[in-house]
C-alpha positions as CSV (number, residue, x, y, z in Angstrom):
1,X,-5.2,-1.6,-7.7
2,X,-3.0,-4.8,-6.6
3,X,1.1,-4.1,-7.2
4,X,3.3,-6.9,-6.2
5,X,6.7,-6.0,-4.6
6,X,9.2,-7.8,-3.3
7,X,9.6,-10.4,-6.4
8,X,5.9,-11.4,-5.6
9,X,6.8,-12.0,-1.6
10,X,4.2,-9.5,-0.9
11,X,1.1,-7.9,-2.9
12,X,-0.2,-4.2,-1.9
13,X,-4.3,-3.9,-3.1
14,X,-5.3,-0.7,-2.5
15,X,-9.0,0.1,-2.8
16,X,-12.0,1.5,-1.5
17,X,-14.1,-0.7,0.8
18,X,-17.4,0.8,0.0
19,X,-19.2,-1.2,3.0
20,X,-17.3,1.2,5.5
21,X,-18.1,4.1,3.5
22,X,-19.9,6.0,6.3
23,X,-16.3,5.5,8.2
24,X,-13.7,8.4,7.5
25,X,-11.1,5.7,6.9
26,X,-12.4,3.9,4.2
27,X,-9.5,3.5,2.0
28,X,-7.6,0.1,2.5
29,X,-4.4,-0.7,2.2
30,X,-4.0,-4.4,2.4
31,X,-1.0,-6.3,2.4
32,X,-0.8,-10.4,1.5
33,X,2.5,-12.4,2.1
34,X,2.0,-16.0,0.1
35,X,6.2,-16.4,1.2
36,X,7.9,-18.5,3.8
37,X,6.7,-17.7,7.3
38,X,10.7,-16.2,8.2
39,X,10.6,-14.0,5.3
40,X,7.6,-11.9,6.3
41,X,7.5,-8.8,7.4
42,X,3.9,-8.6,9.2
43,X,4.3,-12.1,10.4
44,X,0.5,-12.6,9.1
45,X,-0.8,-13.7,5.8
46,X,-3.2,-10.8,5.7
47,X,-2.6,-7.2,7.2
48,X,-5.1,-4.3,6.6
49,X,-4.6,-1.0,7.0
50,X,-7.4,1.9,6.5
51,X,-7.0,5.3,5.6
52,X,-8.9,8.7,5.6
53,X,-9.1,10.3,2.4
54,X,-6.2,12.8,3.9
55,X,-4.2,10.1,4.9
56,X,-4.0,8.2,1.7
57,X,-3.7,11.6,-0.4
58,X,-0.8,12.5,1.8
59,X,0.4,9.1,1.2
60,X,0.4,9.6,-2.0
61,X,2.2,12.7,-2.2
62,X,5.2,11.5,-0.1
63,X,5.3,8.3,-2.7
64,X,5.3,10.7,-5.6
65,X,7.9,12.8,-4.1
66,X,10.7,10.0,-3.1
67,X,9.8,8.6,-6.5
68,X,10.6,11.8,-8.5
69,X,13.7,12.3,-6.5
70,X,15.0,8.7,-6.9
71,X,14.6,9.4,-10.9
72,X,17.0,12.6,-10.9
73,X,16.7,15.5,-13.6
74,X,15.9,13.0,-16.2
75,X,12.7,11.5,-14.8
76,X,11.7,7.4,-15.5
C-alpha cells in the first residue's frame, strides 16, 4: 500500500518484503522524499523501516485510535 502525505513531499509504502520472511521483522515501512533537500525530514531520499508483526499491528492500533478520536462522536 503506497499513501502520499505531505502534498506528495513524502510517500509511505508499506508492505511485506517476502525475501526477509524468515526474519521476525519483515514488514517495511519505507518512506521516499522526491522534495527539496531542506524540506526533508529523514534528510535521505529513501528511509526503511522494518517491523515485527507485533510492531506493525500495534502500529496500527495507535493509528486507528488517534484517528477515531480526531473524528469526534460523529466519525469520517
Amino acid at each position: 500500500m503506497r499513501i502520499e502525505l505531505l502534498d506528495g513531499c513524502l510517500t509511505v509504502s508499506v508492505y511485506f518484503e517476502r525475501q526477509d520472511s524468515e526474519f521476525a521483522d519483515n514488514i517495511c515501512l519505507s518512506f521516499l522524499e522526491p522534495c527539496a533537500e531542506d524540506e526533508k525530514i529523514f534528510k535521505a531520499d529513501e528511509t526503511n523501516l522494518f517491523l515485527s508483526v507485533k510492531e506493525a499491528r500495534t502500529l496500527a492500533r495507535a493509528l486507528l485510535l488517534a484517528a477515531d478520536e480526531s473524528a469526534g462522536p460523529e466519525g469520517d
